[in-house]
MIKEMI-747465 format. One record per residue (C-alpha): residue in one letter; x, y, z. Coordinates in steps of 0.05 Angstrom, whole numbers, plus 5000, padded with zeros to 4 digits. Example, Ala and Ser with C-alpha at 12.3 -4.5 7.8 and 13.67 -1.06 7.14 Angstrom:
2
DRENDO   aa     xx     yy     zz
DRENDO    A   5246   4910   5156
DRENDO    S   5273   4979   5143
***
This chain:
536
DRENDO   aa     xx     yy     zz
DRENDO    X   9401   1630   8169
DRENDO    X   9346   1629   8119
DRENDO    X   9292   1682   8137
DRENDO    X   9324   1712   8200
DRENDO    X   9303   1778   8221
DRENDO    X   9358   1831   8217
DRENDO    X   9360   1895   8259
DRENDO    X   9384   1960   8231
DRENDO    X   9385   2023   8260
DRENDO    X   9377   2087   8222
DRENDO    X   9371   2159   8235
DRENDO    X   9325   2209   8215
DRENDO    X   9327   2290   8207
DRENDO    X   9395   2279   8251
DRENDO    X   9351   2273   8314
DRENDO    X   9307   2216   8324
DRENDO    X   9334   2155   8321
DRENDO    X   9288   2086   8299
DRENDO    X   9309   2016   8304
DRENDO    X   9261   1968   8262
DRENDO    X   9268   1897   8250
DRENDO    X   9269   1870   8173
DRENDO    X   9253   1806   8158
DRENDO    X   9297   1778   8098
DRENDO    X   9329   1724   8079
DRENDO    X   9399   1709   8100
DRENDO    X   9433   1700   8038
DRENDO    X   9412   1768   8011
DRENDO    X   9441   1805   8082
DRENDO    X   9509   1764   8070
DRENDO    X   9504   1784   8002
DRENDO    X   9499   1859   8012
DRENDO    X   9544   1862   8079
DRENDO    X   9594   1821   8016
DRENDO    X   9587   1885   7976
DRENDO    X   9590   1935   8042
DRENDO    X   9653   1905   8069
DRENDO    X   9686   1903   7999
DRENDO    X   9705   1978   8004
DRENDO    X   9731   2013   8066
DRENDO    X   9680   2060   8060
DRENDO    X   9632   2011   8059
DRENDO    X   9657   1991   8123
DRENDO    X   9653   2057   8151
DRENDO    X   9584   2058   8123
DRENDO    X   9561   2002   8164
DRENDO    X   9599   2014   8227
DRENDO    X   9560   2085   8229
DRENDO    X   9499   2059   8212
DRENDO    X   9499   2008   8272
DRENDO    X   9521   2056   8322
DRENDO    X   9480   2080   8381
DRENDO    X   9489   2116   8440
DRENDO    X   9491   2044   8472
DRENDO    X   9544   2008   8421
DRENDO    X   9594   2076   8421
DRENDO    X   9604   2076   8496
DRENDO    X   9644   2019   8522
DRENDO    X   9624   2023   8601
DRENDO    X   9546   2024   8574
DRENDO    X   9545   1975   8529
DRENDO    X   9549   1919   8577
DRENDO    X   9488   1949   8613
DRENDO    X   9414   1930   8600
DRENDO    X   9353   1962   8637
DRENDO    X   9337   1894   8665
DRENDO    X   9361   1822   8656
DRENDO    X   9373   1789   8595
DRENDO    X   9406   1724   8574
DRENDO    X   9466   1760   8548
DRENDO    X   9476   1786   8614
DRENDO    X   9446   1749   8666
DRENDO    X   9445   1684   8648
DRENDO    X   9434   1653   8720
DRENDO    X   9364   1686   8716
DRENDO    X   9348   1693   8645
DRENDO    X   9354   1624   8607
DRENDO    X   9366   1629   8525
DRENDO    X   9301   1636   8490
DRENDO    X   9274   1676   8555
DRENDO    X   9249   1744   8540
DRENDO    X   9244   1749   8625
DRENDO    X   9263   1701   8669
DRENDO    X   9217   1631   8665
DRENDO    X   9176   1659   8603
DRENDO    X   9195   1650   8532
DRENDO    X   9201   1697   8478
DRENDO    X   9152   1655   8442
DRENDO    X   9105   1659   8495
DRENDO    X   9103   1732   8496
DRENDO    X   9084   1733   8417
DRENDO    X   9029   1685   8431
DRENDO    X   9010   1735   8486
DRENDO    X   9000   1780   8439
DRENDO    X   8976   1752   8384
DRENDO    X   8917   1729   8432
DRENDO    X   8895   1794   8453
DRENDO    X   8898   1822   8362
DRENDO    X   8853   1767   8350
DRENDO    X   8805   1805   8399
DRENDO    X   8808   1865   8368
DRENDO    X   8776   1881   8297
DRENDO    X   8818   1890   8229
DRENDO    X   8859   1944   8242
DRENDO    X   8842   1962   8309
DRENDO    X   8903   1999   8352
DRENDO    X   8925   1984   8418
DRENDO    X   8957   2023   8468
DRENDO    X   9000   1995   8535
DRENDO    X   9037   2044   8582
DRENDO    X   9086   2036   8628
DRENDO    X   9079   2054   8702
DRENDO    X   9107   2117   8719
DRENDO    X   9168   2126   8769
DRENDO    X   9142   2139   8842
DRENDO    X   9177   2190   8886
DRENDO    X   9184   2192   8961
DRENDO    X   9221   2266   8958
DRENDO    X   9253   2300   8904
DRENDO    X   9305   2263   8876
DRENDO    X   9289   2203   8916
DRENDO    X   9246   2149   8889
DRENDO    X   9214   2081   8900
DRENDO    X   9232   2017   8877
DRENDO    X   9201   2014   8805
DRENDO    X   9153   1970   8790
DRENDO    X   9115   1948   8725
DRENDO    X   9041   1952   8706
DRENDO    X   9016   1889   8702
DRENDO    X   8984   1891   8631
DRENDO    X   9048   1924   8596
DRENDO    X   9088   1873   8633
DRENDO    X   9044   1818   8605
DRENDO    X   9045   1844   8536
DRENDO    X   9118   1854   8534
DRENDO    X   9163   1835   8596
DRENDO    X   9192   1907   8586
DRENDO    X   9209   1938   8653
DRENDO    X   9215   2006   8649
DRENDO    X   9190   2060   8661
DRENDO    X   9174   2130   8605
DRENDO    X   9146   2065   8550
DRENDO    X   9094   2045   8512
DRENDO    X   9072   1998   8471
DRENDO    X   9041   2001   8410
DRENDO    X   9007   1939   8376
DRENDO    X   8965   1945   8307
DRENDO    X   8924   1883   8279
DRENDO    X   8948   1880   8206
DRENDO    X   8925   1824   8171
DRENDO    X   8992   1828   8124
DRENDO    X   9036   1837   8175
DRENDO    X   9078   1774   8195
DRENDO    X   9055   1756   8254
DRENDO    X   8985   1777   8246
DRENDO    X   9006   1842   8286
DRENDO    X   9062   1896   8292
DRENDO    X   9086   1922   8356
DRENDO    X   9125   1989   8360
DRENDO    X   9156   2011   8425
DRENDO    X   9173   2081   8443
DRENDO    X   9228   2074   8502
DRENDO    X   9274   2116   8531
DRENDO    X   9338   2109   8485
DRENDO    X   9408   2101   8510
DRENDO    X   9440   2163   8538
DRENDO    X   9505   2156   8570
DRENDO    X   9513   2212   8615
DRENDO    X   9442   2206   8633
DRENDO    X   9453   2132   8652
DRENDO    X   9519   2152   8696
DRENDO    X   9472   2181   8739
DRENDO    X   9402   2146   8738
DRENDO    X   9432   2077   8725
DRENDO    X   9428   2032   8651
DRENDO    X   9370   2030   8597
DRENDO    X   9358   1978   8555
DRENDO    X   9349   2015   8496
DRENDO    X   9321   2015   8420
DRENDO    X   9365   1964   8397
DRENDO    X   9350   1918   8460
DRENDO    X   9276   1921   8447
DRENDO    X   9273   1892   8374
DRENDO    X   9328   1847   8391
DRENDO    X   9308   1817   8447
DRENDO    X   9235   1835   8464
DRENDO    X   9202   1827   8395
DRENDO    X   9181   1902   8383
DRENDO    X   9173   1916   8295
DRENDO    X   9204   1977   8306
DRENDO    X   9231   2019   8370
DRENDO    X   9227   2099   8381
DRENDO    X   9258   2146   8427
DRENDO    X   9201   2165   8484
DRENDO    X   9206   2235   8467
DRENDO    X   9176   2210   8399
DRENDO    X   9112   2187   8426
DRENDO    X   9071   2250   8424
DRENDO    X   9086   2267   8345
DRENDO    X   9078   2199   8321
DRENDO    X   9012   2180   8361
DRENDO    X   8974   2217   8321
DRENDO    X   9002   2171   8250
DRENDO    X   8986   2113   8294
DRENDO    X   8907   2129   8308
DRENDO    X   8893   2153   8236
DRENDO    X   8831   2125   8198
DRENDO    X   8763   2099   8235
DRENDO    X   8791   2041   8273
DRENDO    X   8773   2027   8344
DRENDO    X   8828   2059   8394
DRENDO    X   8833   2012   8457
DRENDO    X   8868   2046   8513
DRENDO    X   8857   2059   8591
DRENDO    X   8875   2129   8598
DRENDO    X   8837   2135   8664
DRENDO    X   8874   2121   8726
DRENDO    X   8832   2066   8769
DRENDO    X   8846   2025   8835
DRENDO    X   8889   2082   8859
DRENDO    X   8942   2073   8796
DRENDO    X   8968   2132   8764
DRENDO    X   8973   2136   8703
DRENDO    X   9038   2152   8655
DRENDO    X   9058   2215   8626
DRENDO    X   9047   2185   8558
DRENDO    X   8975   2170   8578
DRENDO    X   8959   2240   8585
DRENDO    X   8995   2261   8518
DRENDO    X   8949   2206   8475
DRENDO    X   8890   2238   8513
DRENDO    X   8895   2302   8486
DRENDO    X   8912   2272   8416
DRENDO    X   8847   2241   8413
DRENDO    X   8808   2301   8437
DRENDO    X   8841   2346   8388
DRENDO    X   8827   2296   8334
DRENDO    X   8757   2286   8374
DRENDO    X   8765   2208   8371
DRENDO    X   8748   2199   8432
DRENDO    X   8685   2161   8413
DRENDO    X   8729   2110   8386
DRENDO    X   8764   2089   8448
DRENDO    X   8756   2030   8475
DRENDO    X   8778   2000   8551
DRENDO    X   8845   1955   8539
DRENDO    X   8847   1924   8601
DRENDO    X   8789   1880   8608
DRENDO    X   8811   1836   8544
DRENDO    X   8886   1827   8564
DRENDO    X   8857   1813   8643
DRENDO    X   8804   1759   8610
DRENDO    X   8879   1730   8581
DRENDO    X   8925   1738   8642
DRENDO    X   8867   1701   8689
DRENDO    X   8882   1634   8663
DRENDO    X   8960   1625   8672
DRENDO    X   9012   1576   8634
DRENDO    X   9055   1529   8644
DRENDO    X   9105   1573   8657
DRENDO    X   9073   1618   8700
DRENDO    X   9049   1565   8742
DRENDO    X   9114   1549   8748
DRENDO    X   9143   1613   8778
DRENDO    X   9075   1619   8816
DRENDO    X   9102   1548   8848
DRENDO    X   9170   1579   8866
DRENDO    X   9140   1643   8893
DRENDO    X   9102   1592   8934
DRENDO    X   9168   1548   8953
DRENDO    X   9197   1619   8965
DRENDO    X   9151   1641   9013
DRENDO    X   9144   1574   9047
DRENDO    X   9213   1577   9069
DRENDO    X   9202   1655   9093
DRENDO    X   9146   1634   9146
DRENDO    X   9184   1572   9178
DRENDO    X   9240   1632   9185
DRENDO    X   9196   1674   9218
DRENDO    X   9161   1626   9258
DRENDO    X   9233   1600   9285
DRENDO    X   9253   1673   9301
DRENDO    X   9193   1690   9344
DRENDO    X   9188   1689   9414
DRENDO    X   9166   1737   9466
DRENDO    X   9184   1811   9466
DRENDO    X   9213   1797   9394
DRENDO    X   9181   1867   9348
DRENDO    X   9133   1856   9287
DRENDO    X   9181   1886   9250
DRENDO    X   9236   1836   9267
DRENDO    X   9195   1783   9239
DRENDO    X   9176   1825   9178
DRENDO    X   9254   1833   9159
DRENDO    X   9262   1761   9170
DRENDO    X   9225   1743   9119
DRENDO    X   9247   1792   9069
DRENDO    X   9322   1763   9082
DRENDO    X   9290   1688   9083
DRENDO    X   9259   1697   9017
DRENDO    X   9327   1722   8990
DRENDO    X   9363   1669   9025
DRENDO    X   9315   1607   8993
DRENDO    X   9334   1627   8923
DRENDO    X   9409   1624   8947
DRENDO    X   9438   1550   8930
DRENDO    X   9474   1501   8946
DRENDO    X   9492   1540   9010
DRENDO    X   9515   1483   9033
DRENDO    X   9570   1476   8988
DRENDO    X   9597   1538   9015
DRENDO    X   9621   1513   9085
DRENDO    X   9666   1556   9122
DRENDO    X   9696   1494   9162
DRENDO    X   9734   1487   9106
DRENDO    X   9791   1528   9056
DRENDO    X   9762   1511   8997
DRENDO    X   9703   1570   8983
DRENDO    X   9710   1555   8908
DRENDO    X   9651   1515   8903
DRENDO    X   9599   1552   8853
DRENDO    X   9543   1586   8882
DRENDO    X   9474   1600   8846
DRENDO    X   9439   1667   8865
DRENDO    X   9377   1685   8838
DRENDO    X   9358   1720   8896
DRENDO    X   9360   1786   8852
DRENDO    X   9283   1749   8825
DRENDO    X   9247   1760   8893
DRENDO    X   9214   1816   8931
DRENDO    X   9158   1830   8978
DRENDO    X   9089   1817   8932
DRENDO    X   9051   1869   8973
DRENDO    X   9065   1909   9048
DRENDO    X   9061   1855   9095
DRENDO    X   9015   1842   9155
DRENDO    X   9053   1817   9223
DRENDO    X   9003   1831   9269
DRENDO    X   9015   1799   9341
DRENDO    X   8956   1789   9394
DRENDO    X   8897   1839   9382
DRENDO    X   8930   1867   9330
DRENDO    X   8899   1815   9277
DRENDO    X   8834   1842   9286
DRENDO    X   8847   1898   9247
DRENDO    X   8844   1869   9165
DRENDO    X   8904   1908   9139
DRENDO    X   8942   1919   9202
DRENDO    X   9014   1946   9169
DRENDO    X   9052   1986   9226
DRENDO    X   9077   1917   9243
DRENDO    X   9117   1952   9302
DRENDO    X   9097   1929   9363
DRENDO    X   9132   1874   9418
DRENDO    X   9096   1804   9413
DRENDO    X   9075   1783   9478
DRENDO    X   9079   1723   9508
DRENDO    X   9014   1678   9509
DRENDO    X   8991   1724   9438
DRENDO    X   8981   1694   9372
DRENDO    X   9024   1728   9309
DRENDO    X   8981   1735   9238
DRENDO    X   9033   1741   9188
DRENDO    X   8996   1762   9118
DRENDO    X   9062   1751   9068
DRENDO    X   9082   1737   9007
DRENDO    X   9144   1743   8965
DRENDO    X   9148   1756   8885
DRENDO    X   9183   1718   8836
DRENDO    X   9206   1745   8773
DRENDO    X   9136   1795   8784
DRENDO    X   9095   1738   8796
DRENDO    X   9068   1738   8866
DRENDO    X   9047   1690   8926
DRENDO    X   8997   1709   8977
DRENDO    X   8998   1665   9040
DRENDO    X   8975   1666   9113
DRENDO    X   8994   1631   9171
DRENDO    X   8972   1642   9244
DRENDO    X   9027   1614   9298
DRENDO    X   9038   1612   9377
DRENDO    X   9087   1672   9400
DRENDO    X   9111   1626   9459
DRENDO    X   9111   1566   9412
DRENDO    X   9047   1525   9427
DRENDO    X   8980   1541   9421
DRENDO    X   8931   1556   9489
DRENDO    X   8874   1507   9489
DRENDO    X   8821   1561   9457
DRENDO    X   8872   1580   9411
DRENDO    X   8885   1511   9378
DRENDO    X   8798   1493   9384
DRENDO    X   8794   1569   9334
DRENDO    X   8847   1558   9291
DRENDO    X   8832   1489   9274
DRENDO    X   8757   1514   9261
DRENDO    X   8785   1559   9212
DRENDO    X   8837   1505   9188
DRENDO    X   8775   1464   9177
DRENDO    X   8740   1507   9142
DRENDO    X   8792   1530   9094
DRENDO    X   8808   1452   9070
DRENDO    X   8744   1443   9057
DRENDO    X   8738   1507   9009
DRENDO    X   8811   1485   8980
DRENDO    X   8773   1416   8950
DRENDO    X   8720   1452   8915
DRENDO    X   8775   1497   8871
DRENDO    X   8757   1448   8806
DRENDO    X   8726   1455   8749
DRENDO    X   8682   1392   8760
DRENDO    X   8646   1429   8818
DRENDO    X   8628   1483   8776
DRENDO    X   8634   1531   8830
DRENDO    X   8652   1609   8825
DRENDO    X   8692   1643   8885
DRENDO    X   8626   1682   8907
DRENDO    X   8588   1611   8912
DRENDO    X   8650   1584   8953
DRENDO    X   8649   1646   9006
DRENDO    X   8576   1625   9016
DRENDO    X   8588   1555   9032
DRENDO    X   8651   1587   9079
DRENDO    X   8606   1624   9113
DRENDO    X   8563   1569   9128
DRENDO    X   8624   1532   9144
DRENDO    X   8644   1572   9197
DRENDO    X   8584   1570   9228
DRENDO    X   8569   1495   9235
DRENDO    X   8646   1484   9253
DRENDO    X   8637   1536   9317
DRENDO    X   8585   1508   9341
DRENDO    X   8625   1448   9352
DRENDO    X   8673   1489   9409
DRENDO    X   8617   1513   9439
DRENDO    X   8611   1579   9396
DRENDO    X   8546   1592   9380
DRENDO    X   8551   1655   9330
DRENDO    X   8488   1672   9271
DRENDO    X   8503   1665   9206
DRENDO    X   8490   1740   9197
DRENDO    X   8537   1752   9250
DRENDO    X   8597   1717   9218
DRENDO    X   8597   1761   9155
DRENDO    X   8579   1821   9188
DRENDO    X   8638   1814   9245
DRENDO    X   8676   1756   9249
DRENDO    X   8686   1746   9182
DRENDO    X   8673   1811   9142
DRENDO    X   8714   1795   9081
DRENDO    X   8719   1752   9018
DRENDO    X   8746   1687   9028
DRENDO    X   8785   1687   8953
DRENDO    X   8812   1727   8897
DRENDO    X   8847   1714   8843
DRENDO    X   8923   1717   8837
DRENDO    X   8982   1727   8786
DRENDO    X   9022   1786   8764
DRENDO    X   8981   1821   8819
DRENDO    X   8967   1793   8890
DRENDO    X   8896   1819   8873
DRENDO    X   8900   1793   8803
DRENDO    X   8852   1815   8749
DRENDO    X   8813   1860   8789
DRENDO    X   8759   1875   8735
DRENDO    X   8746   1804   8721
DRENDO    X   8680   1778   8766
DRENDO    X   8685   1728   8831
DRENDO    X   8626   1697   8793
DRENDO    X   8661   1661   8738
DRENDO    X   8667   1592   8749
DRENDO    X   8726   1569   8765
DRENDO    X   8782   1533   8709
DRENDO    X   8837   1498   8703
DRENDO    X   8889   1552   8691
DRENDO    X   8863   1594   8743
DRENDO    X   8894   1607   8813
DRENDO    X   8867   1636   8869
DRENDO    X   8877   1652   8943
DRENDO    X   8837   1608   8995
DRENDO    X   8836   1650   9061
DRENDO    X   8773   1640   9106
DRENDO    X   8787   1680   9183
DRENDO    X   8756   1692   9243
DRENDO    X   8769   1765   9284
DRENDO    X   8730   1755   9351
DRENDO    X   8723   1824   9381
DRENDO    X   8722   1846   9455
DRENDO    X   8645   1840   9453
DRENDO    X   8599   1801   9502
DRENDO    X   8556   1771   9450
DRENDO    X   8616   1723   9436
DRENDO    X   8648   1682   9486
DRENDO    X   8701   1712   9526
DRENDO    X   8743   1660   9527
DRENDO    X   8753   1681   9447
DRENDO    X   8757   1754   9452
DRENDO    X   8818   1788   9415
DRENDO    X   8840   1739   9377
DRENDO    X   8850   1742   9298
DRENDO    X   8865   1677   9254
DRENDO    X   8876   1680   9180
DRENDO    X   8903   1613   9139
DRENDO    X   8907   1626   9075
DRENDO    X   8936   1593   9014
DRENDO    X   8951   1599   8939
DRENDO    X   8913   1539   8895
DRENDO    X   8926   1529   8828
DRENDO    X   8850   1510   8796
DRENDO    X   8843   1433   8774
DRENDO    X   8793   1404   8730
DRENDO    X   8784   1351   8781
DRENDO    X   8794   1345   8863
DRENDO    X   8865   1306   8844
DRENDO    X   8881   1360   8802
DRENDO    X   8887   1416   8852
DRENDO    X   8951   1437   8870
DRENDO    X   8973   1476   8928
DRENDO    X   9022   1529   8911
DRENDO    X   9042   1546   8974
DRENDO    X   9030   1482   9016
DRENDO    X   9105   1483   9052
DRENDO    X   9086   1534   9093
DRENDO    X   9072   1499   9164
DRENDO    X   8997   1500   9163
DRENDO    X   8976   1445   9217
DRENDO    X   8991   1453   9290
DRENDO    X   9032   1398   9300
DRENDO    X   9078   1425   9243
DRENDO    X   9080   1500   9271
DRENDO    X   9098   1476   9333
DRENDO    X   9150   1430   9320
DRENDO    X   9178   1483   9262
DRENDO    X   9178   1539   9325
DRENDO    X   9206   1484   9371
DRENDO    X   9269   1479   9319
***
């Protein structure tokens, strides 16, 4: 018990309530909780003085914003801040990005906002990547607030304003996790109510000390309410000149990935494996794009569903225990199903048109697990085999795309932009070996106009600010995705016009060819596989 951290909650000016977290040793708490208890005021004393919103109502406190061991513990092991990443983990997280930031330097993390379709009608919410990162919090109206101090215990303090538990507001809108929740179980020093954040901010920024923030929205993100409120703190204060971009130091920290996240990177890829042999097994002629879309949403549910098996209905017994941690998974991105011509088009997304027979399907998927994402492309028969061109362009591209796959090590020393080069070049020598005689020029302008990797994590284009010209390391994990889009143009045999292939893959970064893994390798890929998985 020695040296345990204790939460107590406490109120101040009969409004605002803070939760902080004390650190003291164990026999001292007994001690005074001894000397509490001993009266029945006492008692009384400490009842009231541990009583939220959350512990008063007894519906409410059962509810959490989001899972927790307490009370999900089929997705949230013990130790787990979120579901496959320790609480430890998220303290080193954080305690890596302070020691990039000078003594006493301030940084700011917001929450993504809540997205509406109509009014009163929302989107499914979903975290910014950083704050995620730096927290595993997951929702929205939050921020987080962490201060290098070099006499703080962990080298750092983190305060989180978040939206506190309200009762009638949660009837309505659904459970928070609360001020208590976030120094219990997600390491924040001390928690405020939201509604906090603009009066305190100003305490937070005080003296000379670098600022690091992104208050600008970029890549089409919005940002927070809160953002805009510590905007207009720091022009009033006119310390603007001391702010400093966040996001490129906790990006340089989320590119290389751990254990752990490699881990749920590896389901994501199982996950979406078992989603494309779905789909491929449910296509056939006259089937929609859409049909095979919602297959493998419900596939990707269904593969974190076991032991179905045990769960025959031949027999009386349904007792036997099910596991279902399909609440972990969703679509990573908007999917591309794109049958026949179709796949010429990039970021073809209507994905509601009939597949004909004799067509080829793209299928640009990828579920999330527990927010990490997968990213994977295959390119299948819609009447089950593959036409004689067909099978001579997709194995071109299948060529190509193995080849790139055993240069992601660190022992080549090659960046991404180096390995689109040598893609390009790729494609061009392998064509000419079906009789497809295309310039070099030709195959990035047209037939292959995009990138053939990114990188990939909390974000199916992960750590967007970090450069395609780092070489590659262990820890890293990118897409692999080289294509081919033959448009209805004479300078290109006819034989290939209108047809789109795309195979792409998620590799986890080795420091040697043995060492590369593929994340997302039980996705059919060769043509003898599709074919026999479309044959089943």
């Amino acid at each position: 018990m020695a040296n345990r951290a204790a939460v107590f909650v406490h109120r101040l000016s009969g409004h605002s309530l803070s939760v902080r977290r004390l650190s003291i040793y164990g026999s001292r708490l007994t001690l005074h909780a001894r000397r509490l208890h001993a009266s029945s005021a006492g008692r009384s004393f400490l009842s009231t003085l541990l009583q939220t919103a959350k512990t008063k109502n007894p519906i409410t406190a059962q509810w959490n914003g989001q899972p927790t061991h307490e009370t999900h513990p089929e997705l949230v092991a013990q130790g787990e801040t979120t579901p496959g990443i320790l609480q430890s983990e998220y303290d080193q997280r954080r305690r890596n990005i302070v020691d990039s930031l000078p003594d006493g330097g301030t940084a700011f993390l917001f929450s993504a906002p809540m997205h509406f379709v109509s009014p009163h009608v929302f989107h499914e919410f979903r975290q910014d990547s950083d704050f995620y990162y730096m927290t595993g919090w997951n929702e929205p109206e939050s921020v987080a607030v962490l201060q290098k101090s070099a006499t703080a215990r962990r080298g750092y303090t983190l305060t989180m304003f978040v939206r506190a538990k309200e009762p009638e507001k949660e009837l309505w809108e659904g459970p928070r996790s609360g001020l208590e929740t976030a120094v219990a179980a997600f390491g924040a020093d001390e928690a405020w109510p939201i509604r906090d954040f603009a009066k305190r901010a100003a305490k937070l920024i005080g003296g000379a000390h670098p600022v690091y923030a992104d208050l600008d929205g970029e890549h089409g993100l919005v940002r927070s309410e809160q953002c805009g409120e510590l905007r207009q703190i720091l022009q009033r204060s006119n310390a603007g000149a001391r702010v400093r971009r966040l996001t490129p130091i906790v990006q340089r920290a989320r590119l290389i990935k751990s254990t752990a996240e490699l881990q749920l990177m590896r389901e994501a890829g199982r996950v979406s494996g078992a989603a494309f042999a779905a789909a491929m097994r449910a296509c056939g002629p006259g089937v929609s794009e859409s049909t095979l879309q919602s297959m493998f949403a419900h596939a990707s549910k269904m593969a974190l569903l076991a032991p179905i098996t045990d769960r025959s209905t031949l027999t009386t017994d349904h007792s036997a225990p099910i596991t279902d941690r399909s609440a972990l998974t969703r679509p990573a991105y908007v999917p591309v199903f794109a049958g026949g011509e179709h796949a010429l088009c990039m970021h073809y997304v209507l994905n509601n048109a009939p597949l004909r027979a004799g067509d080829l399907v793209l299928a640009d998927a990828g579920a999330e697990v527990a927010a990490y994402a997968a990213d994977v492309t295959r390119t299948f028969p819609v009447s089950g085999r593959f036409s004689e061109q067909q099978r001579d362009l997709y194995c071109v591209v299948l060529s190509v795309q193995e080849q790139m796959v055993r240069l992601c090590h660190a022992d080549a020393g090659y960046p991404l932009n180096e390995i689109h080069r040598c893609s390009t070049h790729a494609l061009a020598t392998e064509l000419r070996q079906i009789g497809f005689h295309a310039a070099e020029r030709d195959i990035e302008r047209q037939l292959y106009p995009h990138h053939v990797a990114h990188y990939l994590g909390l974000d199916v284009h992960d750590t967007i600010d970090m450069s395609r010209a780092l070489p590659l390391r262990p820890g890293m994990v990118v897409t692999i995705e080289p294509g081919l889009y033959v448009p209805y143009d004479d300078r290109f045999p006819k034989a290939f016009q209108g047809i789109g292939v795309r195979i792409e893959d998620d590799i986890a970064v080795g420091q040697t060819e043995a060492d590369i893994e593929n994340l997302s390798a039980s996705a059919p890929k060769s043509p003898a596989d599709i074919e026999a998985c479309m044959a089943c």
